[in-house]
NUSE-266313 format. One line per 10 residues: number of its first residue (from 0); their letters; for each residue x, y, z of N, C-alpha, C. Coordinates in pm, whole numbers. Atoms other than C-alpha are relative to their C-alpha. Layout:
BEGIN
NUM = A = X:Y:Z:X:Y:Z:X:Y:Z  ...;
REM end
This chain:
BEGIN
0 = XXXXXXXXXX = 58:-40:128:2958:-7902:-3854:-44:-123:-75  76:106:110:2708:-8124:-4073:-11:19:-160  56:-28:126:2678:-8114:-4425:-58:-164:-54  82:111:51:2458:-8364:-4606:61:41:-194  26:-18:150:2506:-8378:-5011:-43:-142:-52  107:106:82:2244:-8566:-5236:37:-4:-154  16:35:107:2388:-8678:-5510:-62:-15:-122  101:-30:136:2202:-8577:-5844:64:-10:-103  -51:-12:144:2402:-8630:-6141:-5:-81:-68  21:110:85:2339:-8833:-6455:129:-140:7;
10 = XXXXXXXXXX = -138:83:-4:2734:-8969:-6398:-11:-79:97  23:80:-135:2645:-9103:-6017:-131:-73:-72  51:107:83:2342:-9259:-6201:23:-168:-62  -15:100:101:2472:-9464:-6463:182:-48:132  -83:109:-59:2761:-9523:-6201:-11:-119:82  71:129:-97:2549:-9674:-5941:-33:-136:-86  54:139:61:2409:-9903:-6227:132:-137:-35  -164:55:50:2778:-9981:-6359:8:-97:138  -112:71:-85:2864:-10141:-6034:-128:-72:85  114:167:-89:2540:-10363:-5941:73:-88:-87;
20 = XXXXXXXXXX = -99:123:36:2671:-10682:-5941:-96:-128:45  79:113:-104:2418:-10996:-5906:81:-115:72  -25:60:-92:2686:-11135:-5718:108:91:99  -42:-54:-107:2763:-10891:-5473:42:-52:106  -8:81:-129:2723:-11092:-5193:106:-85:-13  -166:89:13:2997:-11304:-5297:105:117:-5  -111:-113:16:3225:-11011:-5364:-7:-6:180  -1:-30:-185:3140:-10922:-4938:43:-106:11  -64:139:-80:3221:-11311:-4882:119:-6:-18  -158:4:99:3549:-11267:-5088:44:95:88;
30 = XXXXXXXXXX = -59:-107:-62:3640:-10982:-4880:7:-37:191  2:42:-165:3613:-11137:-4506:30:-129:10  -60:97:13:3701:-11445:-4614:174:-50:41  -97:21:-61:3991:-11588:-4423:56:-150:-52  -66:83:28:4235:-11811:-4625:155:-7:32  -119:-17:-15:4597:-11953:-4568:105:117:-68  -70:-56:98:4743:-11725:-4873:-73:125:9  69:-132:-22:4578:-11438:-4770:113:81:9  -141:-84:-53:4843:-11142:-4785:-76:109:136  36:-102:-143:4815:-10941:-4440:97:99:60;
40 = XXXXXXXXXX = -93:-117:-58:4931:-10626:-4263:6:-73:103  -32:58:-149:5082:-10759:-3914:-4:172:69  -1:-117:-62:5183:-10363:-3839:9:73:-103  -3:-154:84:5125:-10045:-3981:9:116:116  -22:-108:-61:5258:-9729:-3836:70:85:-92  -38:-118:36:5376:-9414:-3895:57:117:72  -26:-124:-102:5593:-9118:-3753:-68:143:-33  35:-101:31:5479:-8800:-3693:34:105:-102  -52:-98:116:5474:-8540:-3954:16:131:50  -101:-168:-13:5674:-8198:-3973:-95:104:-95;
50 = XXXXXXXXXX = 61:-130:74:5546:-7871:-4099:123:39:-125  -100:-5:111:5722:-7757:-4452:81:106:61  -150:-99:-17:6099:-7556:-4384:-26:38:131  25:-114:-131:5949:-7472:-4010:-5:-133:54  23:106:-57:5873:-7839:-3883:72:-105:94  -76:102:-72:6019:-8113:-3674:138:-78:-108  -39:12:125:6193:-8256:-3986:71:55:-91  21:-93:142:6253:-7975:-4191:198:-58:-61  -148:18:-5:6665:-8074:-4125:39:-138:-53  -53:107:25:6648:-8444:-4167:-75:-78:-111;
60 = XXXXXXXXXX = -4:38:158:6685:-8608:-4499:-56:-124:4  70:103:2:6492:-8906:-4601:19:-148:66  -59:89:-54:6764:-9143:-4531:-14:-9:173  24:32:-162:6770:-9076:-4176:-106:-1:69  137:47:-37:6408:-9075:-4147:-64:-139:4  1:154:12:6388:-9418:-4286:57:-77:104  -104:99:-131:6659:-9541:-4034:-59:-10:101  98:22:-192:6477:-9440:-3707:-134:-46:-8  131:64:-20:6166:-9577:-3845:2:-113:4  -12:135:-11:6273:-9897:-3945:40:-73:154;
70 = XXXXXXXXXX = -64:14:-128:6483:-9922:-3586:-154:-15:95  152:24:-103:6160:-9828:-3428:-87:-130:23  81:111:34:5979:-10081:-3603:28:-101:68  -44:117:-59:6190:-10351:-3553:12:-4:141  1:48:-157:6214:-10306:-3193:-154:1:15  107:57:-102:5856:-10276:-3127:-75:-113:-34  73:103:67:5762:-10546:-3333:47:-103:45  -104:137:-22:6095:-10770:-3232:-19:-106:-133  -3:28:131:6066:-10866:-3601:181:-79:20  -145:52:80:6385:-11075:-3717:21:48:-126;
80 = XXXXXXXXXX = -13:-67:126:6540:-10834:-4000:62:-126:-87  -35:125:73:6672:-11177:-4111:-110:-88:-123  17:81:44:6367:-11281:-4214:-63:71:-72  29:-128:95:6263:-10973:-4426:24:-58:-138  -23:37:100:6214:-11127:-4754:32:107:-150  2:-120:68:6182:-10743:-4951:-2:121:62  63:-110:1:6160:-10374:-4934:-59:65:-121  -15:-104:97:6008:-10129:-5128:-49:99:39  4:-140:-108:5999:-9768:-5026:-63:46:-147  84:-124:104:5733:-9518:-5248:52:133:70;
90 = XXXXXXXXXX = -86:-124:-5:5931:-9172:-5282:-23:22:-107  19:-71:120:5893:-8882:-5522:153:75:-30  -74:-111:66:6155:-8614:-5511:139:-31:44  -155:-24:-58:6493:-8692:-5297:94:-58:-143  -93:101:116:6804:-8795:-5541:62:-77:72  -30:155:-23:6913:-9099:-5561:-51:-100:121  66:53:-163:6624:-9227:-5341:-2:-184:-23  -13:118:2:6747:-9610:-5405:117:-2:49  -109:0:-122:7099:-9532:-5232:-59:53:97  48:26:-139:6902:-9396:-4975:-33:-56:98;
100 = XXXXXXXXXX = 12:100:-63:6717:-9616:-4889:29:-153:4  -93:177:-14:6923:-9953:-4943:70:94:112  -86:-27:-77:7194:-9738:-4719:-132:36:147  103:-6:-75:6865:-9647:-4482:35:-159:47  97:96:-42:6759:-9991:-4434:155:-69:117  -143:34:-71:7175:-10105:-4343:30:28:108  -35:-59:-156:7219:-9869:-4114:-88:-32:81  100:25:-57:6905:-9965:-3954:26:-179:85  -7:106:-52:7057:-10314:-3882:-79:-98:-141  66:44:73:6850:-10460:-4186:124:-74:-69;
110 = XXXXXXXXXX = -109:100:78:7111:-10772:-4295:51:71:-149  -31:-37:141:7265:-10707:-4663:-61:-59:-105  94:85:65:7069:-11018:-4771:-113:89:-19  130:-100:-10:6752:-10774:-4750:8:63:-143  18:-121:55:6685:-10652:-5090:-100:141:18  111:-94:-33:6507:-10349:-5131:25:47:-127  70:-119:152:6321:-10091:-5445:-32:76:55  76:-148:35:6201:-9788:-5501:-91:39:-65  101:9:111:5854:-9702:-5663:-33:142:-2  -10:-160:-30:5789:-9324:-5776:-180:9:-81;
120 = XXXXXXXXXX = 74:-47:103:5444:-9299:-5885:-112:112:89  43:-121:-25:5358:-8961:-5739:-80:-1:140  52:33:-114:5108:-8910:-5461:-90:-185:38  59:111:-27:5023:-9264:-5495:100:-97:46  -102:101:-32:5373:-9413:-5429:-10:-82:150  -48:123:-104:5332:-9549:-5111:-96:-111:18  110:88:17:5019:-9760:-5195:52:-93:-106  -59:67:100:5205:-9854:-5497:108:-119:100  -98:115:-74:5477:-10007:-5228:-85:-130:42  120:72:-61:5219:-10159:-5039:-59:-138:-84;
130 = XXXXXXXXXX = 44:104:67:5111:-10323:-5368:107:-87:-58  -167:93:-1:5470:-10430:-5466:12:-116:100  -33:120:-119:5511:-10637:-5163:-118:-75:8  73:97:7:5195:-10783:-5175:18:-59:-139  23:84:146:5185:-10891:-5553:132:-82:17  -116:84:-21:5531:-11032:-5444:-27:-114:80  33:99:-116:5389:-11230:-5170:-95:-88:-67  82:75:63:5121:-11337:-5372:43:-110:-107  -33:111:46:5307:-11494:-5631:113:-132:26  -110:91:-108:5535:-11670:-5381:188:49:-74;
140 = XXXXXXXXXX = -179:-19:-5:5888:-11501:-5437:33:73:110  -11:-36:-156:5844:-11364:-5063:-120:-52:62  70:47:-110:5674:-11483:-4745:-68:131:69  14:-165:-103:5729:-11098:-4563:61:120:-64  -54:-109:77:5773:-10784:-4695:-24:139:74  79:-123:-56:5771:-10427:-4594:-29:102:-66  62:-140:114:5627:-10121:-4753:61:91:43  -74:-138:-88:5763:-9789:-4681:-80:93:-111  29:-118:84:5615:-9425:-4774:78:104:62  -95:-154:-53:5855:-9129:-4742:15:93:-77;
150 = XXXXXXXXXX = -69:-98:114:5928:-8797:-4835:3:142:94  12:-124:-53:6057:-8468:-4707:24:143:-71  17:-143:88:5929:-8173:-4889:55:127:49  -36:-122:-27:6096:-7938:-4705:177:17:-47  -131:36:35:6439:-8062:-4823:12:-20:-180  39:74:153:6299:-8234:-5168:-68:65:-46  134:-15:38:6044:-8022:-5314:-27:-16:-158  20:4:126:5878:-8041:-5629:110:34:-105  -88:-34:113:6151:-8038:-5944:-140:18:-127  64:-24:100:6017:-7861:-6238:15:-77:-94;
160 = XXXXXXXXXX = -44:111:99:5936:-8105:-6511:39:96:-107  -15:-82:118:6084:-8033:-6811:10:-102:-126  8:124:140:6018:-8203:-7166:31:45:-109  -25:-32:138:6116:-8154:-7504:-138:139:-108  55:-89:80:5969:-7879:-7702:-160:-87:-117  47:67:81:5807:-8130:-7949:-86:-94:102  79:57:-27:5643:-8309:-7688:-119:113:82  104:-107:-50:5467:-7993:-7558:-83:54:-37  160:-38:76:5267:-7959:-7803:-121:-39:-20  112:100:-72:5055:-8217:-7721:-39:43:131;
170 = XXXXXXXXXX = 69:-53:-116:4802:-8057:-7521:-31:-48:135  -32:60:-114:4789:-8340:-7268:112:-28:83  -136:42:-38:5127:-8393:-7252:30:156:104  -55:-109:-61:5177:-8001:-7171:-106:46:118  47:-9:-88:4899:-8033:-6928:64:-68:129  -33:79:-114:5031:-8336:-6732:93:70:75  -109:-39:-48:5355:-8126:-6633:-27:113:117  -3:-137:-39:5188:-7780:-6491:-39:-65:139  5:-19:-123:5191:-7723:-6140:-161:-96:66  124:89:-50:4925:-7912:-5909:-108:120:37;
180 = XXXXXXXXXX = 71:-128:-18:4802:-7536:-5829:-149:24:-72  68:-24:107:4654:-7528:-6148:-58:-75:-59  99:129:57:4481:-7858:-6201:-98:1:105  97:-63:-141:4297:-7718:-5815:-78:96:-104  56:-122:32:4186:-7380:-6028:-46:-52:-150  79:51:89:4109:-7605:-6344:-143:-69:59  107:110:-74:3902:-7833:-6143:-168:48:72  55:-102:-35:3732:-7534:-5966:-78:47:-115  37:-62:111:3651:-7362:-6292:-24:-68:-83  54:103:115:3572:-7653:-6507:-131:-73:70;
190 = XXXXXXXXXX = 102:57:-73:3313:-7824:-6231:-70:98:86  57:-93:-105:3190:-7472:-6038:26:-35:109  4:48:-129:3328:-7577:-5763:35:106:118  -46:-153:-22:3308:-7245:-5580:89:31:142  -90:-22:-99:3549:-7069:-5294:-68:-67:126  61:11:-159:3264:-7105:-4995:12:-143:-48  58:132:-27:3206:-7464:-5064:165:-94:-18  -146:94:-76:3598:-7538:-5059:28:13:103  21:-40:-114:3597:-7367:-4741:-54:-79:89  72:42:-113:3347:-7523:-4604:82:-144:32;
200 = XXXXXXXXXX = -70:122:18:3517:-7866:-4697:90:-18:103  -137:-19:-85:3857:-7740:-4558:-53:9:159  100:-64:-191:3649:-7601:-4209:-34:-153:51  1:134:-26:3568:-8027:-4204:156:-53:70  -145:58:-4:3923:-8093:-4225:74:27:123  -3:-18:-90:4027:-7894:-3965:-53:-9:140  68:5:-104:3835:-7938:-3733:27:-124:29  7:83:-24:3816:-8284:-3724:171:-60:82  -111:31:-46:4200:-8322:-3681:34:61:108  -25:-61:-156:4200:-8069:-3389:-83:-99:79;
210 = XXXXXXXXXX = 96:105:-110:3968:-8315:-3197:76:-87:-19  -57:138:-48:4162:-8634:-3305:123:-5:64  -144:-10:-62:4502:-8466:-3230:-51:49:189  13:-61:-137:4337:-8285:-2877:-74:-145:56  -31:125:-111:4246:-8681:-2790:61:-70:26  -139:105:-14:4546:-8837:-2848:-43:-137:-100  -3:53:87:4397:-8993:-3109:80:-65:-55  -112:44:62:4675:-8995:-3325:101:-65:15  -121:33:-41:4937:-9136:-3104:-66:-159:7  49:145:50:4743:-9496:-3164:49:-47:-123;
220 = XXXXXXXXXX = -67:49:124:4895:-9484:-3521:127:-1:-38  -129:-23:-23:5259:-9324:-3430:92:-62:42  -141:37:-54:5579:-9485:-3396:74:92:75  -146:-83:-99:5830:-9291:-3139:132:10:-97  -178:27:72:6154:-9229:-3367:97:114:87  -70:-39:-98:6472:-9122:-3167:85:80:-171  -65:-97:103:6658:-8883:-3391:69:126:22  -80:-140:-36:6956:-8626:-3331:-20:21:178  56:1:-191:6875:-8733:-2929:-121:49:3  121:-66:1:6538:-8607:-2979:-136:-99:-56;
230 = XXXXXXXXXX = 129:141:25:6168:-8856:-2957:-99:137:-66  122:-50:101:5942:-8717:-3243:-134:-94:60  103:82:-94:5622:-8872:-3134:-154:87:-57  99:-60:12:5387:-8597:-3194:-30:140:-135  -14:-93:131:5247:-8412:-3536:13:162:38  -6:-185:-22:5354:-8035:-3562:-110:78:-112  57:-54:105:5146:-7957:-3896:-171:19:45  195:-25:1:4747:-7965:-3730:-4:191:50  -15:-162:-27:4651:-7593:-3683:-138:-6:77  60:-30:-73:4384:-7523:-3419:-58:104:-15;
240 = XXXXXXXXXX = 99:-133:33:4102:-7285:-3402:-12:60:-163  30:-39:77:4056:-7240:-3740:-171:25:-64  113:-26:-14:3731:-7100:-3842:-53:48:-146  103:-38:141:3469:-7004:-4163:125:133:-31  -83:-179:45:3621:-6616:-4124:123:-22:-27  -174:31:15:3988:-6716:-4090:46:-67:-95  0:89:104:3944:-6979:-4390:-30:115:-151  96:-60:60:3707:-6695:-4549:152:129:-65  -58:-123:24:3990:-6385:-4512:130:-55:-67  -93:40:28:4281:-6585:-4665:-4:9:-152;
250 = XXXXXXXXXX = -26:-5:193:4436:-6459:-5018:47:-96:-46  -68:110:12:4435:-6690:-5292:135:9:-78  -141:-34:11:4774:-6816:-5369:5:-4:-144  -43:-26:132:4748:-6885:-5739:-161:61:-104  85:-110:75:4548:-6554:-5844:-5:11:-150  11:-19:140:4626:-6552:-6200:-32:-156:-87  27:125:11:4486:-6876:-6218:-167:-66:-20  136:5:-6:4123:-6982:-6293:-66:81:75  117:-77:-105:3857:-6858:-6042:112:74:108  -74:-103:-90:4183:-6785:-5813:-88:-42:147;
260 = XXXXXXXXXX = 119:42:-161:3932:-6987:-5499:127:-109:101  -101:85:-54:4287:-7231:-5418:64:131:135  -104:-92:-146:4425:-7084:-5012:40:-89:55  -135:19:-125:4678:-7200:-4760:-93:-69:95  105:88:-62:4358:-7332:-4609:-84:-70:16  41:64:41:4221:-7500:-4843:22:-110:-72  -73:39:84:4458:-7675:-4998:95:-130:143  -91:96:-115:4697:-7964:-4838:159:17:-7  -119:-98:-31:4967:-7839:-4673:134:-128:-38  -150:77:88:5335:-7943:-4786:114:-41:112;
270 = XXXXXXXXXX = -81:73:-121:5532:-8161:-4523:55:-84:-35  -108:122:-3:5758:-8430:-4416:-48:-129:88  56:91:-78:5681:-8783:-4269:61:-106:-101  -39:161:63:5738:-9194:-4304:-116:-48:83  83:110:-67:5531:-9466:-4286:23:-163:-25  -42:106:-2:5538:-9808:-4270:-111:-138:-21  50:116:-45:5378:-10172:-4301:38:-132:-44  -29:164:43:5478:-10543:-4256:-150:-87:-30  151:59:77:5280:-10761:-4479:79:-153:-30  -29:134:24:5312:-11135:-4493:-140:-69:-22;
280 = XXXXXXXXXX = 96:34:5:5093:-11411:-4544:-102:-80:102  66:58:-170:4811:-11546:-4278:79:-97:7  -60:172:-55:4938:-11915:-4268:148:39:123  -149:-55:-76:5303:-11725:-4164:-16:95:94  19:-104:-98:5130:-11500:-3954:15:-67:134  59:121:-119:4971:-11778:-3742:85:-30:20  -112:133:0:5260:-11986:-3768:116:109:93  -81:-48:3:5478:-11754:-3643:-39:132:128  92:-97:-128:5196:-11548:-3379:35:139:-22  32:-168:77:5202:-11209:-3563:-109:32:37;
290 = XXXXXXXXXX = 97:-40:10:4935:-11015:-3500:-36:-24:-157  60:-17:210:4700:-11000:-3816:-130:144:60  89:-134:-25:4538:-10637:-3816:-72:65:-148  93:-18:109:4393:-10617:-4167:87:-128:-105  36:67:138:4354:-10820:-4504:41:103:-145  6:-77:106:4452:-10645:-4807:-89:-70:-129  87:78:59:4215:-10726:-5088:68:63:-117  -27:-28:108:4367:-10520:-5357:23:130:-56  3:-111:57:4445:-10217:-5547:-42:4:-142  -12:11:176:4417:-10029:-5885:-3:131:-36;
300 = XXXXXXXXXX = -53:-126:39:4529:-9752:-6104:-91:69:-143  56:-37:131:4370:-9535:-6381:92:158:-21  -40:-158:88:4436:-9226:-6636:-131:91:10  130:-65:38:4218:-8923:-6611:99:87:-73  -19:-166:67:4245:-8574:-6823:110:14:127  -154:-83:-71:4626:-8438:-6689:-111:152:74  96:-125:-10:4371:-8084:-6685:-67:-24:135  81:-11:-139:4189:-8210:-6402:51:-155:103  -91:63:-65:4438:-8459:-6230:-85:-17:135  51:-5:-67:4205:-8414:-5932:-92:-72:77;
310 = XXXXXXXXXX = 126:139:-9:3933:-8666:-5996:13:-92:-21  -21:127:14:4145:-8929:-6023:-110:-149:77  68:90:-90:3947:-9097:-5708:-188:-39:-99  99:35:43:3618:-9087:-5935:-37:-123:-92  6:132:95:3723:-9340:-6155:62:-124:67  -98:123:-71:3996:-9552:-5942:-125:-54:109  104:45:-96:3700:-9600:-5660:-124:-111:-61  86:128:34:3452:-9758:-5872:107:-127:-75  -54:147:99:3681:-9972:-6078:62:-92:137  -47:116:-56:3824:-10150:-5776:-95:-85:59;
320 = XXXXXXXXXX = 70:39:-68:3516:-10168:-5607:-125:-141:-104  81:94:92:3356:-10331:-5936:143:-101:5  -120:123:-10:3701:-10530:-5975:-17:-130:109  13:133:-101:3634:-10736:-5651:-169:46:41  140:44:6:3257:-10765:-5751:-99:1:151  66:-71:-99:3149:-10515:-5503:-75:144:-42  50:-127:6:2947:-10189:-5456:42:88:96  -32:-94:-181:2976:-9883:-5226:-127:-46:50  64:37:-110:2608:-10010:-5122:47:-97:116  -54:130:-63:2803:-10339:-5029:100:71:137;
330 = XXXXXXXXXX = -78:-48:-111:3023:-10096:-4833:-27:38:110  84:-96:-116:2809:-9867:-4664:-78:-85:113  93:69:-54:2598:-10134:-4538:101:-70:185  -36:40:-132:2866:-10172:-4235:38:173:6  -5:-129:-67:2840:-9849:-4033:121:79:8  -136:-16:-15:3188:-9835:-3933:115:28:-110  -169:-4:137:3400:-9853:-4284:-28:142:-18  -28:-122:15:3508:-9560:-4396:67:-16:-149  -109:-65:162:3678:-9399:-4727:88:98:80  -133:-63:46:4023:-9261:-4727:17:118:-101;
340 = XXXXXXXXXX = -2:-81:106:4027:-8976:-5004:109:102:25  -97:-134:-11:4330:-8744:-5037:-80:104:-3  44:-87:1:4262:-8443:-4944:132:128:-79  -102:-92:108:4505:-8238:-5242:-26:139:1  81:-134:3:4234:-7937:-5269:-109:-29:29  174:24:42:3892:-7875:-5184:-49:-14:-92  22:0:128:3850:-7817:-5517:-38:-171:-25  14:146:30:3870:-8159:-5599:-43:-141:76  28:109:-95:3820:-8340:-5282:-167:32:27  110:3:18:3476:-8205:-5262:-127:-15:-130;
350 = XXXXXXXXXX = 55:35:136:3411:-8247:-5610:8:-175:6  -11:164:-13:3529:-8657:-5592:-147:-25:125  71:89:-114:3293:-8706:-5229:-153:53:-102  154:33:66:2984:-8591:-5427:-19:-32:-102  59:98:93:3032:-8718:-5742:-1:-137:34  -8:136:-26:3078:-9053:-5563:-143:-21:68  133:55:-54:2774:-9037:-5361:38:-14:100  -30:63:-81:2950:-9065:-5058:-43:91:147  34:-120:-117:2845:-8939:-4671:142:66:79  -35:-25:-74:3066:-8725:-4536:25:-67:148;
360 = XXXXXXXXXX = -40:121:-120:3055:-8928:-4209:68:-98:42  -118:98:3:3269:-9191:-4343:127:40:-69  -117:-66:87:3506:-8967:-4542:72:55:105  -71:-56:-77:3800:-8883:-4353:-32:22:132  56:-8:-119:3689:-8916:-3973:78:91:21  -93:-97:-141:3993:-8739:-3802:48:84:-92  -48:-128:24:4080:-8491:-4089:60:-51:-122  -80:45:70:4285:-8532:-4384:112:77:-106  -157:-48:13:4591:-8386:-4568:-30:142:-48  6:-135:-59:4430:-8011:-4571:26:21:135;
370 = XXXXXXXXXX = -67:14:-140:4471:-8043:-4183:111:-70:5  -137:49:-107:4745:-8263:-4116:138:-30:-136  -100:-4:86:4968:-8243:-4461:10:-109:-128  -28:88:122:5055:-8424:-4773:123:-19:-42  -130:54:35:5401:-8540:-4792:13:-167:-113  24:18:180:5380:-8678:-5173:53:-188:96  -53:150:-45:5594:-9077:-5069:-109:-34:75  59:30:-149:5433:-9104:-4710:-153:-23:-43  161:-9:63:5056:-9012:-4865:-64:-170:42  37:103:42:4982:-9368:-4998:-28:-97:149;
380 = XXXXXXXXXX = 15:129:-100:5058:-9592:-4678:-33:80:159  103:-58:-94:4942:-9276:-4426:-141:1:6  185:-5:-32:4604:-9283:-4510:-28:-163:4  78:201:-46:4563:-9755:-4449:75:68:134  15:25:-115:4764:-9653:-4131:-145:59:63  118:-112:-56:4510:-9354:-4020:-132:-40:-16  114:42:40:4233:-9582:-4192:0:-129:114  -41:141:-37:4314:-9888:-4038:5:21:142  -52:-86:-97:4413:-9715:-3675:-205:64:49  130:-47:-2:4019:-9558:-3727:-104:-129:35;
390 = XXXXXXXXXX = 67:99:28:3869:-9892:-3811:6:-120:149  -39:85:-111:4032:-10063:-3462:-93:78:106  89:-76:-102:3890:-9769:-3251:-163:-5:-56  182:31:-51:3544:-9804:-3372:-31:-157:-61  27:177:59:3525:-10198:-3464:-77:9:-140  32:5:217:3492:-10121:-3818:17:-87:-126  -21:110:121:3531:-10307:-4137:60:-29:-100  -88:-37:130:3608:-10190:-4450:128:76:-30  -92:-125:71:3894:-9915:-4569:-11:-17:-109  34:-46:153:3829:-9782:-4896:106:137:-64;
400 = XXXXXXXXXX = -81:-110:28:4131:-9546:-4970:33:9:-126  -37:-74:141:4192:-9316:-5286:91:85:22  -55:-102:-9:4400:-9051:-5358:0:8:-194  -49:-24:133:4455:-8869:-5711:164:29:4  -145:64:11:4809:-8885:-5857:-6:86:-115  -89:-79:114:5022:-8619:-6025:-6:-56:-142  6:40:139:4985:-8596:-6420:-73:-65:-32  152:64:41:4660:-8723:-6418:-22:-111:34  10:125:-26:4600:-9031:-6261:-79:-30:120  76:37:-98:4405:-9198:-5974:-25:-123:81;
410 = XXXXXXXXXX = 7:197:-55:4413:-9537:-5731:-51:67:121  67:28:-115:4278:-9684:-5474:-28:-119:34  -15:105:-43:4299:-9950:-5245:-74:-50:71  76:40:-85:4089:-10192:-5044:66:-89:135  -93:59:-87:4167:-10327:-4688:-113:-49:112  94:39:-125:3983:-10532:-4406:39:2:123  -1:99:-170:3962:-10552:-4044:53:-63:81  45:146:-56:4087:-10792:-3853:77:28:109  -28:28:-113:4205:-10679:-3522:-94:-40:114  115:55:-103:4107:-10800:-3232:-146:76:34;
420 = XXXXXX = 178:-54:-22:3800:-10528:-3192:-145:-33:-71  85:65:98:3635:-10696:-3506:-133:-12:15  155:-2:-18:3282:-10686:-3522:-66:-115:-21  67:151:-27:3115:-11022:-3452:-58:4:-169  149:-12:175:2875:-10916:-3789:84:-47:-83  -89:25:141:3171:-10998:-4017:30:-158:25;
REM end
């Protein structure tokens, strides 16, 4: 399936203008540019994800997810946990997810010297880790660090917020709290964003992940974790044969809700998973014969309307891309990069790819968290592996990953290249 969308709106306009830069070209040099203090991913992986209360997972609690990943890690990496200068793990819902994972990382063999954090900032936490350990590395109070994204919604799920009476009267405030259901059926009903054309979106989604999971795609980005005597290895959450009619005949789930266009098939399904990446700096890479498999160049965070929580990626995408005195032309102009975009709802995920201007073609190659899940922690540092993992198989360039973020918010991160398949052009 093809779809083309042509961008027409006064907002893509004046955004394109916003983000010419007469020194673009330096921004691209700044971004492939290879210095000692460069912070770098050595490995990024990730275990397979579980289906919600029915899944591979559904039994084991965050802590022991963490353990067999880290174990994994460290053996296939043969990493010295000695010389682990940080953690920080992005998690939303488990309690007390900072004895978890300090007691995670222990049992894992991870020395006691090893500190480790916790960062909770919604579906963006594990990008937030990601950026923890680098801004740590950057200002030299670590050498190596690792990121972690976890979370198992079938154990943890959403806690109802609850706030003071007096702060609920503040219409934003009593927006930020309501269900994510209902910032899909705002988003829908505030931008026309109608049932067939989330459909069609979702019908992308699927599809694409039945092809990357039916080539084994995926098992290029997967760690093996041993768990309860049992090798996880392979995702349970992609659904096969799904089709227009089968997308088409599905009631929606929150009917008393705007337009009522949000389904079970349009929407990103609610799972369990971990992910992972060691990040140090080149000089210590070299020095030390690490692989170096991307560059991180940077992140960044914004506020939208709580009401439409959705479009966070509309604003976080240009500001980073203007931040490191770039464009998306500057992007597009290598075949291969791609964008990252949570996929939360159609609603919103097809509302973000055309107000950005962006082709389908580079959005989400193998599918994205309508097909293969959205486990809130994991999110953030699944979509640089799955980006990053994409970018090796076709000698690609860029990663450009977003996601919007509970209670109104929106980031997005930039990442380069640099395994060995690298494209001479860079």
């Amino acid at each position: 399936m093809s779809l083309r969308f042509l961008p027409s709106t006064p907002y893509l306009t004046y955004l394109k203008a916003s983000m010419a830069n007469p020194h673009s070209s330096r921004g691209i040099a700044h971004l492939v540019d290879k210095k000692p203090n460069d912070v770098v991913i050595t490995y990024a992986k990730r275990t397979a994800m579980g289906r919600h209360r029915k899944g591979q997972f559904k039994d084991i609690p965050v802590d022991e997810m963490m353990q067999a990943l880290f174990k994994a890690s460290l053996q296939e990496t043969r990493l010295d946990p000695k010389t682990i200068g940080d953690i920080c793990v992005g998690t939303c819902h488990p309690p007390s997810p900072m004895y978890a994972s300090r007691a995670a990382a222990l049992a894992a063999g991870i020395p006691k010297d090893v500190p480790i954090s916790t960062v909770n900032r919604l579906c963006s936490s594990g990008l937030m880790a990601i950026r923890s350990i680098a801004q740590s590395i950057q200002c030299g109070e670590i050498s190596l660090g690792i990121a972690v994204g976890v979370e198992n919604m079938s154990l943890n799920p959403r806690p109802t917020p609850v706030i003071a009476e007096s702060v609920d009267t503040h219409t934003q405030a009593h927006d930020c709290i309501q269900p994510m259901g209902w910032t899909s059926e705002m988003v829908a009903q505030d931008y026309s964003v109608s049932r067939q054309k989330q459909d069609e979106y979702a019908l992308i989604s699927h599809t694409r992940a039945t092809k990357a999971m039916e080539s084994g795609r995926f098992s290029e980005e997967i760690v093996p974790v041993e768990i309860r005597g049992a090798t996880i290895s392979v995702d349970d959450t992609v659904r096969p044969g799904v089709t227009v009619e089968s997308l088409s005949a599905l009631k929606p789930v929150f009917p008393d809700w705007g337009s009522g266009a949000t389904t079970a098939g349009n929407a990103s399904g609610i799972g369990d998973g971990a992910a992972l990446c060691i990040m140090t700096t080149r000089s210590r890479a070299e020095k030390d014969h690490m692989p170096i498999i991307a560059k991180y160049i940077g992140t960044t965070i914004v506020g939208v309307e709580p009401r439409h929580m959705g479009l966070g990626p509309i604003e976080a995408v240009p500001r980073i891309l203007k931040t490191h005195s770039i464009s998306s032309d500057d992007v597009d102009v290598y075949e291969a990069s791609i964008y990252c975009i949570n996929e939360a709802f159609a609603s919103q995920f097809a509302y973000c790819v055309e107000e950005l201007g962006l082709s389908m073609e580079k959005v989400n190659p193998n599918g994205g968290a309508i097909a293969l899940t959205h486990p809130l922690g994991m999110t953030g540092i699944r979509q640089v592996v799955t980006g990053l993992a994409e970018l090796r198989r076709t000698s690609g360039s860029i990663l450009c990953t977003s996601m919007c973020v509970g209670s109104g918010m929106g980031a997005a991160g930039i990442f380069v290249n640099e395994s060995a398949q690298e494209q001479a052009k860079l």
